[in-house]
C-alpha positions as CSV (number, residue, x, y, z in Angstrom):
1,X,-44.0,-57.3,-45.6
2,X,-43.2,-55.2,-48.6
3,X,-44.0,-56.2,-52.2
4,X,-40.1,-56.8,-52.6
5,X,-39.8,-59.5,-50.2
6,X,-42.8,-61.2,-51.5
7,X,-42.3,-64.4,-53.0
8,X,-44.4,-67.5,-52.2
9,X,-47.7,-66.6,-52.0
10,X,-50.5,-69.4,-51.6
11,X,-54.1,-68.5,-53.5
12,X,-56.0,-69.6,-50.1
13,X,-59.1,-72.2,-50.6
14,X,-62.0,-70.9,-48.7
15,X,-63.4,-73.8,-46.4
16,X,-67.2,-75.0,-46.3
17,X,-69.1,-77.1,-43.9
18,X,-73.1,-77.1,-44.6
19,X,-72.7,-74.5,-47.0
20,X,-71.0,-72.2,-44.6
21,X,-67.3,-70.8,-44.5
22,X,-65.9,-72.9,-41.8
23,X,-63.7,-70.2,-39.3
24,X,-62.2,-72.8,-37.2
25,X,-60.4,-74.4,-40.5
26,X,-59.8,-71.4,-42.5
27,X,-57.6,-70.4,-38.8
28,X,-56.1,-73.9,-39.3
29,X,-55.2,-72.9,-42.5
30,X,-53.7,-69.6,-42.2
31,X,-51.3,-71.2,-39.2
32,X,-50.3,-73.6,-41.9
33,X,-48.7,-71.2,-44.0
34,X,-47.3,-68.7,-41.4
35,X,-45.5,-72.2,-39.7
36,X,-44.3,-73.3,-43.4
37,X,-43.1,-70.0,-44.0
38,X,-45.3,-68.9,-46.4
39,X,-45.5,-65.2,-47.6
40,X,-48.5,-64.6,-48.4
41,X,-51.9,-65.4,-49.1
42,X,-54.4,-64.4,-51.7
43,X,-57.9,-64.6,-50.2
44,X,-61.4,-64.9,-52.2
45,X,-59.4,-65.2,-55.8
46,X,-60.8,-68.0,-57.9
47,X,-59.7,-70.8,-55.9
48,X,-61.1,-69.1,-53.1
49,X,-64.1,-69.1,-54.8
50,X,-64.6,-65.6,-54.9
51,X,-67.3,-66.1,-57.4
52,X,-69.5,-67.4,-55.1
53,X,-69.4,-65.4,-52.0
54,X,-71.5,-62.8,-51.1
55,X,-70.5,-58.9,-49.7
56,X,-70.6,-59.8,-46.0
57,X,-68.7,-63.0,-46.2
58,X,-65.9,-61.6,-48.2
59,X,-65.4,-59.4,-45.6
60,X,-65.5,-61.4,-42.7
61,X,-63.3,-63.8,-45.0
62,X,-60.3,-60.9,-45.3
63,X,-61.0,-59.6,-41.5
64,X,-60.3,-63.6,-39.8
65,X,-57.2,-64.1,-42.7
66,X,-55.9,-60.8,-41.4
67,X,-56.6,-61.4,-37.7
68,X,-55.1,-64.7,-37.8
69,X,-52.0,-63.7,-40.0
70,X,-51.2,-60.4,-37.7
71,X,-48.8,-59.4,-39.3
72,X,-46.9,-62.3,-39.3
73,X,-47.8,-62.8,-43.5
74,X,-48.9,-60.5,-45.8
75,X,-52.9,-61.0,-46.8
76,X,-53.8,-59.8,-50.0
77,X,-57.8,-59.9,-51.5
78,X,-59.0,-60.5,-54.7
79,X,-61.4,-57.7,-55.7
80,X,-61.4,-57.9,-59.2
81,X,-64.5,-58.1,-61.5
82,X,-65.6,-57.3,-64.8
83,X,-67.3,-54.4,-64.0
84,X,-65.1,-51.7,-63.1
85,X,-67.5,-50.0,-60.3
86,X,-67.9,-52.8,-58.5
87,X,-64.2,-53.5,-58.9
88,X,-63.6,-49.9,-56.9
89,X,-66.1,-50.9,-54.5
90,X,-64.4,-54.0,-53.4
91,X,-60.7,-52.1,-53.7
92,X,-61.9,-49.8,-51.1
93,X,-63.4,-52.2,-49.0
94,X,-60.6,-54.2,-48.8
95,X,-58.4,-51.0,-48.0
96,X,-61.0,-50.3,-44.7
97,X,-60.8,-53.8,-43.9
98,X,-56.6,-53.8,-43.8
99,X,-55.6,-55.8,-46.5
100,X,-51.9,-55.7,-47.5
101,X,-52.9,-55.4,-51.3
102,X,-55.5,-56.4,-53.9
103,X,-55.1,-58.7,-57.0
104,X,-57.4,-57.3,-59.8
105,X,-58.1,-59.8,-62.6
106,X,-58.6,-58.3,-66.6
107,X,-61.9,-57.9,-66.9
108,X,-63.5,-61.1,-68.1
109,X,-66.4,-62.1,-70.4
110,X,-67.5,-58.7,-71.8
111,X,-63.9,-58.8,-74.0
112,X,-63.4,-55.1,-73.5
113,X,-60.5,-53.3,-75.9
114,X,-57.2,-52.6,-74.6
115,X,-58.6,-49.1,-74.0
116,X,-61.1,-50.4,-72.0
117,X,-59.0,-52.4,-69.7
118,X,-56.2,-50.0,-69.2
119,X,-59.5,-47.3,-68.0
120,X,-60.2,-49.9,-65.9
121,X,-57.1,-50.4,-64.4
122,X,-56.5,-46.7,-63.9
123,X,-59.8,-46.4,-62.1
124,X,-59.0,-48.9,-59.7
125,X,-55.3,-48.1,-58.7
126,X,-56.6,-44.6,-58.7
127,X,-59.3,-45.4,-55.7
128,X,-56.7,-46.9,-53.5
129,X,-52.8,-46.5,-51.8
130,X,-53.2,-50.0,-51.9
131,X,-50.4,-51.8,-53.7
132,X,-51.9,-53.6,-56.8
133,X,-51.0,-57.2,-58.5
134,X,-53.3,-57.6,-62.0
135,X,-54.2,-60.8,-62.7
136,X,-53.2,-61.5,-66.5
137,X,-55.0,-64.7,-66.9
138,X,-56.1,-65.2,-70.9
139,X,-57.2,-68.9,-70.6
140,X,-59.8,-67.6,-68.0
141,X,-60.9,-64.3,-69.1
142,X,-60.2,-64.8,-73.5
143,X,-58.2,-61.7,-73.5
144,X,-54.8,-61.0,-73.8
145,X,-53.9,-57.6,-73.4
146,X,-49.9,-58.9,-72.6
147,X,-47.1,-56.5,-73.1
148,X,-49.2,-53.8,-74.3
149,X,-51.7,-53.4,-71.2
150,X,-48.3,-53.2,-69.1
151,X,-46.2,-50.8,-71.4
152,X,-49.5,-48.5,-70.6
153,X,-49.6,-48.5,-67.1
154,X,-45.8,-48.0,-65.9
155,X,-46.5,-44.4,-64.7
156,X,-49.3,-45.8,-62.0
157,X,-46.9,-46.2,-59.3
158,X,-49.0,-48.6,-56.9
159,X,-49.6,-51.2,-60.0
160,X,-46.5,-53.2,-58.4
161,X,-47.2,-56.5,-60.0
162,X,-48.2,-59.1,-62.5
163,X,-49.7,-62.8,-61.6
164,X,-49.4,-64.4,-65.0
165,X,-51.6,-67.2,-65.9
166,X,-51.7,-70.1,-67.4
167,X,-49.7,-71.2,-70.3
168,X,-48.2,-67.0,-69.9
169,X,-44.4,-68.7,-69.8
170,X,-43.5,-67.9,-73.1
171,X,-45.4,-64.3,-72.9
172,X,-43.2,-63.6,-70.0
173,X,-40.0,-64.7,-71.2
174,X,-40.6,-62.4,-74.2
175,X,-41.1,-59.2,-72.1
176,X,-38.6,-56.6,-72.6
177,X,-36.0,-56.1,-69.8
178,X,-37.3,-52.3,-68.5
179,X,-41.2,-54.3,-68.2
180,X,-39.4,-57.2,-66.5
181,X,-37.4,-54.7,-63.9
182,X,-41.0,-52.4,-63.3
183,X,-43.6,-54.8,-61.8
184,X,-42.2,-57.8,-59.5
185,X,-43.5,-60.9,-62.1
186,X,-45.8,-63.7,-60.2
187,X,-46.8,-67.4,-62.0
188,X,-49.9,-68.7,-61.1
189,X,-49.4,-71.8,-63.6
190,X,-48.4,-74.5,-60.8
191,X,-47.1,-77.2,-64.1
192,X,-44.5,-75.0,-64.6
193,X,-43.3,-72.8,-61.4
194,X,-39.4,-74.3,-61.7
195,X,-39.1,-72.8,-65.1
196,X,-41.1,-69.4,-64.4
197,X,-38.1,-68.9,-61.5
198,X,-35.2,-70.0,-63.3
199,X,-36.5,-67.5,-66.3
200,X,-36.5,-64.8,-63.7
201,X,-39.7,-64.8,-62.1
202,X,-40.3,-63.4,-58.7
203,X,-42.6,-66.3,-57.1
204,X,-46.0,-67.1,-57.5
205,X,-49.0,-67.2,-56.0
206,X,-50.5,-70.2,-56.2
207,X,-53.0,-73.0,-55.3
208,X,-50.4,-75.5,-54.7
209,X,-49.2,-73.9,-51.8
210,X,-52.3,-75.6,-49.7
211,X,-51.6,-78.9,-50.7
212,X,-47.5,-78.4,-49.3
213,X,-46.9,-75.1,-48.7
214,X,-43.3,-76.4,-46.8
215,X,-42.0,-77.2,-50.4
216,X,-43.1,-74.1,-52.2
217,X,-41.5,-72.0,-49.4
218,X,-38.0,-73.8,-49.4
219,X,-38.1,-73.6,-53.3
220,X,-35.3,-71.5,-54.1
221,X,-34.4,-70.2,-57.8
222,X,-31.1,-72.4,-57.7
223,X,-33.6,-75.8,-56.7
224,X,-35.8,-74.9,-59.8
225,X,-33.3,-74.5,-62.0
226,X,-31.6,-77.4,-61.0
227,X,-35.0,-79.4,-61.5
228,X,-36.4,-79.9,-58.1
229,X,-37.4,-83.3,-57.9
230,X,-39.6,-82.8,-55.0
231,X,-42.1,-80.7,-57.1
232,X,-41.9,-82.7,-59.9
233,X,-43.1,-85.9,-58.5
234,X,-45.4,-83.6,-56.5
235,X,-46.8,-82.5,-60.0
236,X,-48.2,-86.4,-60.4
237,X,-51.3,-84.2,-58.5
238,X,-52.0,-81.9,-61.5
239,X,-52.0,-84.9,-63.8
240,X,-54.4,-87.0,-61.4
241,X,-56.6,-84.6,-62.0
242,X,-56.7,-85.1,-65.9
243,X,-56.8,-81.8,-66.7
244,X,-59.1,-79.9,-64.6
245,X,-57.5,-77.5,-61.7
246,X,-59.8,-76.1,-59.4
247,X,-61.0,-75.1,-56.1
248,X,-62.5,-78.5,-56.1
249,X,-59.2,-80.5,-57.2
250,X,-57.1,-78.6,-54.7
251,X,-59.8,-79.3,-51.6
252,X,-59.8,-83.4,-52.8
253,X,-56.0,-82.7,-51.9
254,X,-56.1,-81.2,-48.9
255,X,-59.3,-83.4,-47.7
256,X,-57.3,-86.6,-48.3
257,X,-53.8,-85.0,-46.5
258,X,-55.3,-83.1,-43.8
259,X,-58.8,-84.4,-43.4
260,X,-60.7,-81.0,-44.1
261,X,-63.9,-81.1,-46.1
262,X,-64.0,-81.1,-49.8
263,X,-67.0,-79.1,-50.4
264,X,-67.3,-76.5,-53.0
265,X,-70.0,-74.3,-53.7
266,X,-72.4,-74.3,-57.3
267,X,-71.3,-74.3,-60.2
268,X,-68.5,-76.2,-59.1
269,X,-68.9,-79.9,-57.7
270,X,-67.0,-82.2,-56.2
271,X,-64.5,-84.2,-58.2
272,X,-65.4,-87.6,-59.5
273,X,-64.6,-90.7,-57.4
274,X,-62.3,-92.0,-60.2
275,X,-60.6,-88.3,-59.9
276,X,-60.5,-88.4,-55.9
277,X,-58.7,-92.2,-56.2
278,X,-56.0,-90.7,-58.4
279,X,-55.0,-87.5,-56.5
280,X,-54.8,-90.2,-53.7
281,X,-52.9,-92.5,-55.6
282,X,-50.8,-89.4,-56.1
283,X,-50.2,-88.5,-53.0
284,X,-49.2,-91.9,-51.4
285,X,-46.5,-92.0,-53.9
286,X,-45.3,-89.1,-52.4
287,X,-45.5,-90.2,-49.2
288,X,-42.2,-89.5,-46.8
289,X,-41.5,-86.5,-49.0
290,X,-40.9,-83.5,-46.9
291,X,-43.2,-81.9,-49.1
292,X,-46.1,-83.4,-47.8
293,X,-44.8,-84.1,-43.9
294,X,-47.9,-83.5,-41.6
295,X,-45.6,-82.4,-38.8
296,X,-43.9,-79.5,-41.6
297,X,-47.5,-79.1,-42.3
């Protein structure tokens, strides 16, 4: 699938048992969101804990996504780091390996200067034919780059995409029109996806998409615009979780709907009880919704 016809993407939790990736669910997941009619998925991002997996499970991570998907949805990786080497490394790797693209985040924590992180950029899309989504995520990395770190890289031709973060709405309502028609435009904020689409965003790739996939796939611009009242009562979730959204939130989701661990890996933990009784809470309300229908599921 090309980058054009990409337009629900789920950021794909990565499933633990004992500490270990668990294959036999992370299969069970990937059927999920080729039967709901899913895109795409984004594997070993930040909810797919990325962070805190090592070389050799990374890859064996991508190589079952991809084997499972065959072909039937496109599997991008996340390979993005703040250090720009490494970055490469993992780019390439993921090429080998097969995936359909790589997300690359702005570097994080070291706060380079716009100079810095259009070098880095160059450097990366330069190592690979891979098509190439950056991750513009301020509220995780404390820089925003925005409008100018995209006016300077409209001449690489695989950077094909943006994944805009949270809060970015406003940022991405403000881009100019020629920015808006050069890179397809992706929300990973799940609080406000209807309004990203009816302000002429492409899709998303988001984290919602394994908690009901079946209702972020039949979401059309004309439903968001109109105010989709499935989502919205399905947004009761992010407020359940009083502010925090995570790898561990979206697994106390998904272990209370399809009865798959919740486990996480240091330094995240586990939600608190009184957090795990309101996404529940939650998601009984919304019980009968298509959205969360095991047999769409």
């Amino acid at each position: 699938m090309g980058i054009a016809e990409l337009r629900t993407v789920t950021a794909l939790v990565t499933p633990f048992r004992n500490g270990a990736v668990e294959h036999s669910l992370l299969n069970e997941a990937v059927d999920r969101q080729v039967r709901t009619g899913i895109d795409g998925i984004v594997v070993c991002d930040i909810f797919g804990e990325g962070h805190a997996l090592a070389r050799d499970e990374r890859d064996h991570l991508l190589s079952a996504c991809l084997e499972r998907a065959a072909g039937r949805l496109a599997v991008f990786a996340a390979t993005g780091t703040n250090n720009t080497a490494e970055t490469v490394a993992l780019t390439r790797r993921a090429a080998e390996i097969g995936a359909d693209g790589v997300l690359v985040t702005v570097p994080y924590y070291s706060k380079p200067t716009l100079r810095g992180v259009i070098g880095h950029f160059r450097e990366v899309a330069g190592a690979t034919r891979l098509p190439v989504i950056l991750d513009d995520d301020p509220h995780r990395t404390a820089l925003d780059c925005g409008q100018a770190l995209l006016s300077s890289l409209t001449d690489i031709q695989n950077i094909v995409g943006v994944r805009h973060g949270i809060g970015r709405l406003e940022a991405f309502h403000r881009l100019p029109a020629d920015l808006r028609r050069r890179y397809r435009h992706y929300s990973s904020d799940d609080s406000t996806l209807p309004m990203f689409l009816a302000c002429g965003g492409h899709g998303w790739i988001s984290a919602l998409g394994n908690v009901f996939p079946y209702r972020l796939a039949a979401m059309t611009p004309v439903a968001a615009s109109a105010g989709d009242l499935s989502f919205r009562q399905a947004q009761s979730l992010l407020v359940a979780a009083e502010g925090r959204w995570d790898a561990a939130v979206v697994k106390a989701a998904t272990a209370i709907l399809y009865e798959t661990p919740s486990e996480v890996r240091l330094p995240l933990v586990e939600v608190e009880p009184q957090v795990s009784e309101a996404i529940a809470h939650a998601l009984a309300a919304l019980e009968g919704q298509p959205v969360f229908s095991r047999a769409l599921a």
